[in-house]
C-alpha positions as CSV (number, residue, x, y, z in Angstrom):
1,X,43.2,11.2,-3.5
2,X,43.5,12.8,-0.5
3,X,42.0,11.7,2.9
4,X,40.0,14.9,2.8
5,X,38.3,14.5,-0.7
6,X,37.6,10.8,0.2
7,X,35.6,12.5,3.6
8,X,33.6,14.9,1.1
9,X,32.7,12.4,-0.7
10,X,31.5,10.0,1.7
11,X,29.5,13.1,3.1
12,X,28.0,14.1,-0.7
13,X,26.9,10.9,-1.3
14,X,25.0,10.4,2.2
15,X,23.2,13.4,1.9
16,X,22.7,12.7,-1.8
17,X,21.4,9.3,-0.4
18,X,18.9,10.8,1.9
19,X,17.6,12.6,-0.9
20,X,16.7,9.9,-2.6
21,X,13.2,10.6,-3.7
22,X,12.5,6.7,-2.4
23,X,15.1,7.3,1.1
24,X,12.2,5.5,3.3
25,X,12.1,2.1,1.3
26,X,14.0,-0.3,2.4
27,X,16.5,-2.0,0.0
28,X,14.6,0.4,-3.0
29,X,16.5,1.0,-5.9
30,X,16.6,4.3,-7.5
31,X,19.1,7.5,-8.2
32,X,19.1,11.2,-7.1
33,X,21.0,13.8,-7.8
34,X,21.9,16.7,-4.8
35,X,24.2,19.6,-5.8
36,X,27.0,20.0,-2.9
37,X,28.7,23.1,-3.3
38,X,28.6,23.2,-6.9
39,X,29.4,19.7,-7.5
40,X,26.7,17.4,-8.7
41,X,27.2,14.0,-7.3
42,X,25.1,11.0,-7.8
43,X,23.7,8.3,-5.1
44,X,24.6,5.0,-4.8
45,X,21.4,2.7,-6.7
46,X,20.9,1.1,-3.1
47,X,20.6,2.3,0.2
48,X,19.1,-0.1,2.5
49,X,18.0,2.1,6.2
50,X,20.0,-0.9,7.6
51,X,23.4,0.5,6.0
52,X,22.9,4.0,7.8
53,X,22.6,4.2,11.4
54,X,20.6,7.7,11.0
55,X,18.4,6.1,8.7
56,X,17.9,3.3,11.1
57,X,17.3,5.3,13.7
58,X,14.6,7.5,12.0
59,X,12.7,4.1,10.9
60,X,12.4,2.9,14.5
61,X,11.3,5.9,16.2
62,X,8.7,6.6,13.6
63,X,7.9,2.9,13.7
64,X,8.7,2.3,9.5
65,X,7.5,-1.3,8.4
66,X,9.9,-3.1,7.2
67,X,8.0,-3.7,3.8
68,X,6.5,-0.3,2.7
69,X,4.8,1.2,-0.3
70,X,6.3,4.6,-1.5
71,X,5.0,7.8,-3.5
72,X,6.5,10.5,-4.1
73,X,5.9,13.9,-6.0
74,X,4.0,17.1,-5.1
75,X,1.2,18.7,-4.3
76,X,0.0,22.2,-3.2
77,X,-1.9,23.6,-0.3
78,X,-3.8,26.8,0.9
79,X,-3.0,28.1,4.5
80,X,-5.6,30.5,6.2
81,X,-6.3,32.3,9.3
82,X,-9.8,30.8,10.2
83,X,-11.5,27.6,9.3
84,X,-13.8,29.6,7.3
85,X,-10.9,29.7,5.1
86,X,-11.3,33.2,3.5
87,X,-8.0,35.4,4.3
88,X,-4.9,34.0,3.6
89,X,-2.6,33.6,6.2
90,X,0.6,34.9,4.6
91,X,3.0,34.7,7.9
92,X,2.4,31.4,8.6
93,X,2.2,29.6,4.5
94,X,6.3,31.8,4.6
95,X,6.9,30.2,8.2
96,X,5.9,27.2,6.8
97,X,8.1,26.7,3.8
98,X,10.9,28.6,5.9
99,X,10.7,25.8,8.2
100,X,10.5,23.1,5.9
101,X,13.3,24.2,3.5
102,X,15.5,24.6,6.2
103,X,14.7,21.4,8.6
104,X,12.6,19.3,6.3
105,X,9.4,17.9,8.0
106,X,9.1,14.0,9.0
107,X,5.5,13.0,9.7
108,X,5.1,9.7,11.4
109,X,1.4,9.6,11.5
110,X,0.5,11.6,8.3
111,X,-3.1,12.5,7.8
112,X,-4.6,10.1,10.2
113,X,-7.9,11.8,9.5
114,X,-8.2,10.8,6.1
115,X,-5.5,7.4,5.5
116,X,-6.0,5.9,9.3
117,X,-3.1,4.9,11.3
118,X,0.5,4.0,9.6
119,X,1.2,6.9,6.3
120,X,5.2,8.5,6.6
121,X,5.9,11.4,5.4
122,X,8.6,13.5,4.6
123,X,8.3,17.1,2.8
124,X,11.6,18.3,2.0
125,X,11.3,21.2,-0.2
126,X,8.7,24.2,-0.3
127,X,8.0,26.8,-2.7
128,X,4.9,29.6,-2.6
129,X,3.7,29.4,-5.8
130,X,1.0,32.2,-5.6
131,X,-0.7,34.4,-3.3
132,X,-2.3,32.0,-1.2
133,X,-0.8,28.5,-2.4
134,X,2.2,26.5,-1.4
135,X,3.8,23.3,-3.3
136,X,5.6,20.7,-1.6
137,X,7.6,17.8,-2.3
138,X,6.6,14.7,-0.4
139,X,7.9,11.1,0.0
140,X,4.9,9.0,1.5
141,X,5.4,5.7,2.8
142,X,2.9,2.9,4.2
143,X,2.3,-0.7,4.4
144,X,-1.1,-0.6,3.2
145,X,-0.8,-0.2,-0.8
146,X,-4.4,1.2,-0.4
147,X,-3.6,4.4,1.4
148,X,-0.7,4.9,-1.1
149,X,-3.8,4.0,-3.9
150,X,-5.6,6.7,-1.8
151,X,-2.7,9.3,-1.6
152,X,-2.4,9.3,-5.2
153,X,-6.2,9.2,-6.4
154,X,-6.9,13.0,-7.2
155,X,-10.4,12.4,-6.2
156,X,-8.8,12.4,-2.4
157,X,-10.3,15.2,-0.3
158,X,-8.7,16.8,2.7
159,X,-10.4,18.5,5.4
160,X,-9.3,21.9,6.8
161,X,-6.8,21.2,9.5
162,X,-5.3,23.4,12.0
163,X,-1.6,24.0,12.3
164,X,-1.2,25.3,15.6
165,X,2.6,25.7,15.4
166,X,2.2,28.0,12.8
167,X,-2.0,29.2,13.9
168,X,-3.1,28.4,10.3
169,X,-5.5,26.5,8.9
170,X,-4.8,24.4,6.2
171,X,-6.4,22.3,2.8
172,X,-4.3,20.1,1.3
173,X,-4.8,19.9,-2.3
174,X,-4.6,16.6,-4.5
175,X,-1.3,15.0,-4.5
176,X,0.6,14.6,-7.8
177,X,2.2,11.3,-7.5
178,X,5.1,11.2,-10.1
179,X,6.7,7.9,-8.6
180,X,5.3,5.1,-6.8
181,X,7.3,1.8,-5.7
182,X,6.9,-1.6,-4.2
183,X,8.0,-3.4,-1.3
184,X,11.2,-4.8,-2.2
């Protein structure tokens, strides 16, 4: 094999690696699956942050326990131009998934208002899937298994918050948590 394929693979697998639906967890186990120019490659089963310098480097600056709880999945949200929340705001819910889909979104204090201190999160894909609703994917980490428990309950409810990057107001919807792990 040439030195070249050995570099593309290398590269595949890393992104396919910080794909992982469970990337925050340290030493999790799990599999993804990333499409790199048309060829499907599969992660390694482990990918401890402490075997990626990038990785490493996102954990400290966001301040990632060592130990977390993880969830991952999707959930949907309305963007509007007021807090009254009655006309859709169209530009920014598109500027929204634009920017996600293209940068991904790391949040190192995620809904603060509602979970307290200490919830990671990272959205990395974004789809409108009506008129005035967005869906995301989400991998949510904290070392409190209660504001995981809390993440996932659909009971939840989020207040209207204001993106001012984007001048929208926003209510996040339930989150549909397809995978949860443990510390391992």
């Amino acid at each position: 094999m040439s030195s070249w394929c050995g570099d593309v693979r290398i590269i595949s697998r890393a992104l396919a690696a910080m794909s992982v639906v469970c990337a925050f967890a340290v030493g999790c186990s799990g599999a993804g699956n990333i499409e790199e120019s048309s060829v499907n490659v599969t992660a390694e089963a482990k990918l401890p942050v402490s075997g990626s310098p990038l990785l490493a480097s996102v954990a400290e600056q966001i301040a990632l326990p060592a130990r977390t709880w993880t969830a991952s999945g999707t959930h949907t949200a309305k963007g509007y131009t007021s807090a009254t929340a009655e006309v859709t705001s169209v530009e920014g819910m598109r500027a929204d998934c634009d920017n996600i889909n293209l940068n991904k979104k790391l949040a190192a204090d995620f809904r603060g208002d509602v979970f307290g201190a200490g919830m990671k999160g990272f959205f990395y894909r974004c789809e409108n899937v009506g008129a005035d609703t967005n869906e995301y994917w989400f991998t949510i980490s904290s070392a409190d298994q209660d504001q995981i428990d809390q993440l996932c309950d659909p009971t939840t409810v989020y207040p209207i918050v204001r993106d001012v990057q984007r001048d929208t107001y926003w209510i996040d919807e339930p989150f549909a948590c397809t995978s949860r792990v443990g510390p391992a």
